[in-house]
N, C-alpha and C positions, 0 to 999 in steps of 0.2 A: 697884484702879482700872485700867479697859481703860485702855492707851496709844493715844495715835493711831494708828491704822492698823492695829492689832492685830487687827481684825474682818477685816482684808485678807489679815494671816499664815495666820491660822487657815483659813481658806475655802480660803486655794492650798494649806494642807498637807493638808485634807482630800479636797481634790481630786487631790493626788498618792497619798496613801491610797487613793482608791478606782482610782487606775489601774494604784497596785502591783496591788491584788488582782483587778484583770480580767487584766493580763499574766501571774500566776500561774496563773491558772485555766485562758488559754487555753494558758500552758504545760503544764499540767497533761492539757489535753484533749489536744493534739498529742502527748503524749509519748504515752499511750493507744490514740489513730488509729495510730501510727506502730510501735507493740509488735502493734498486731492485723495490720497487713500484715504487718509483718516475720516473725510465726510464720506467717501466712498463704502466705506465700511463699517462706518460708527455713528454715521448723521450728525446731523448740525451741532446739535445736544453733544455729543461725544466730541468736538473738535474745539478741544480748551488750547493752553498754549501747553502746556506740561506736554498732555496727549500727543501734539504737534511736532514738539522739541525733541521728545524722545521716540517716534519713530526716527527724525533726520539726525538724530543722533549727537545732538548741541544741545546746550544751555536754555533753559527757559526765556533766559532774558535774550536770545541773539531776536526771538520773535520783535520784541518789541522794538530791538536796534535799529532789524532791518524793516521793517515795515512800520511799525509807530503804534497797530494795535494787532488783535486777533482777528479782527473782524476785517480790516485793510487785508492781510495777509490772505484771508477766507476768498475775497474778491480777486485776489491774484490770481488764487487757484482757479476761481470759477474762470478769469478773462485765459488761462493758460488752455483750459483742456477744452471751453468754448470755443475759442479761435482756431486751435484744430481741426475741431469737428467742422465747423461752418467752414473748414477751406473743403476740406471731403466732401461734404454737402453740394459746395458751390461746382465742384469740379465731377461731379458724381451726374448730376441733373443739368447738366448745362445742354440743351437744345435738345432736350427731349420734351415730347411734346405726344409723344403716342398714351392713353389714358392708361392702360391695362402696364407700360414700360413703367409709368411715373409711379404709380402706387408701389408695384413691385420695387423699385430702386428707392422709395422713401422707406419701406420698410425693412427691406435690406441694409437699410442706413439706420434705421430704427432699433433693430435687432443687435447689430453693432455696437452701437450708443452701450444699450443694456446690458449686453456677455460683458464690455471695458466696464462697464461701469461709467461711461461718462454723463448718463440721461441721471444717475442717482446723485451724481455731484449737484449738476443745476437744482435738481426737485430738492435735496436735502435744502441749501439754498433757500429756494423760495418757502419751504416747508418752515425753515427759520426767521425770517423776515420781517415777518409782522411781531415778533417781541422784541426788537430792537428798532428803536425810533432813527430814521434814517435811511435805512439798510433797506427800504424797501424800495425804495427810489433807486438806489445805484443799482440792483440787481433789474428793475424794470426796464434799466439802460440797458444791461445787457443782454436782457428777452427780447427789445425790441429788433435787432438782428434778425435773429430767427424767424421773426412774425415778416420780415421783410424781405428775406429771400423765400419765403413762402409766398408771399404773395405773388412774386414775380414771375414765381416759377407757374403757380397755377391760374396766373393770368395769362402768360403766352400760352398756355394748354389747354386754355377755355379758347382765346382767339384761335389757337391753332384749328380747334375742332368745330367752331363756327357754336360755340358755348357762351357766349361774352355775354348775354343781354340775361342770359339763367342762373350763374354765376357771380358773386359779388366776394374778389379773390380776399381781400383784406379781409374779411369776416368767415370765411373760410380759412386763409390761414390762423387766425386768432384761433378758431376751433381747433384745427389738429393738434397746435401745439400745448395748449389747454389740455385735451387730450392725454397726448402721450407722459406733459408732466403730470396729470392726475393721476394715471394708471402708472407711474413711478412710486409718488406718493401711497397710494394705497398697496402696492406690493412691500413698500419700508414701513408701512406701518403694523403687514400681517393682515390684511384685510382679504388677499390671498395669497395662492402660494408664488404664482410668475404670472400678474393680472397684465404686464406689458407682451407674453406671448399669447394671453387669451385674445390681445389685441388685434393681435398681428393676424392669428387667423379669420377673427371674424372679420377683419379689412378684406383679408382675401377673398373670401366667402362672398361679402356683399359686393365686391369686385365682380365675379362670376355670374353676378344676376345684374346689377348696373350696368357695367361697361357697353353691354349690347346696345342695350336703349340711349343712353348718351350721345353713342356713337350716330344714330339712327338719326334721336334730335338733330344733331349738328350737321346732317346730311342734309335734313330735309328743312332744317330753318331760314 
């Protein structure tokens, strides 16, 4: 038998229910926003849980509540602001297929990456990797991604342009990406001052002397 008022219990307890699990969640997202600046801007090294906490603006121990370590948490970030960018990517290059278009649109996505800051989260990342046993494995899970819409993308751009047999896309995309995160790395280390825009131009540069000849190959292969 309901008691009087018992329909009244139940309603505020359910409604404290649903507002524990909205303040969890948005703890959950802040501690995430607050992991990806923090590697964004302090590298791997600087992204403790304190460092972490007190951007999102909570307790040191919510890291460990909601996620179980530092390093869990770190990998949020990374799958958060990867998963973004690989939809951009995806939707960015999808059925281009002209050589001089594709370079130009990956570096404009490249450049991107760079001003947000999303290309230093990854590099921080793998810049970290190897001194934590484990960690190198989950992060390669999520490189692999990228190595894989690379490939696809510069293997319909090889068939498209009659490139297929000069080409070997998978080893090609393993290179760019290699690439762009070495030239991340070595701009967070000071090795220069913006070594990911020295990039960009000499893409374009050797863009301007290849593209011809590729073209030409594919015409007459």
């Amino acid at each position: 038998m309901i008691k009087p008022y018992d329909w009244l219990w139940q309603m505020a307890n359910a409604r404290l229910g649903r507002t524990k699990d909205l303040d969890q969640s948005a703890t959950r997202t802040a501690l995430v926003t607050a992991a990806i600046d923090v590697l964004r801007e302090d590298g791997f090294v600087g992204a403790t849980a304190r460092a972490i906490a007190a951007r999102a603006e909570v307790n040191s121990a919510a890291v460990f509540y909601h996620f179980g370590s530092v390093h869990e948490l770190l990998l949020a970030a990374l799958d958060a602001t990867s998963g973004e960018r690989l939809a951009r990517y995806r939707e960015a290059t999808v059925g281009v297929t002209d050589i001089p278009k594709l370079v130009e649109v990956f570096l404009a996505l490249n450049r991107e990456d760079h001003d947000a800051g999303h290309v230093a989260v990854m590099a921080a990342m793998v810049g970290g990797a190897s001194a934590i046993p484990g960690l190198g494995g989950a992060i390669e899970q999520r490189v692999a991604p990228w190595i894989d819409l690379a490939s696809t993308v510069i293997g319909d751009c090889a068939r498209a342009n009659g490139l297929e047999s000069l080409v070997d896309a998978r080893i090609a995309a393993r290179l760019i990406v290699a690439l762009f995160l070495g030239s991340e790395l070595l701009t967070q280390l000071g090795v220069e001052d913006d070594t990911s825009a020295d990039l960009v131009a000499e893409f374009q540069r050797l863009l301007k002397i290849t593209a011809p000849f590729l073209q030409l190959l594919g015409a007459t292969g």
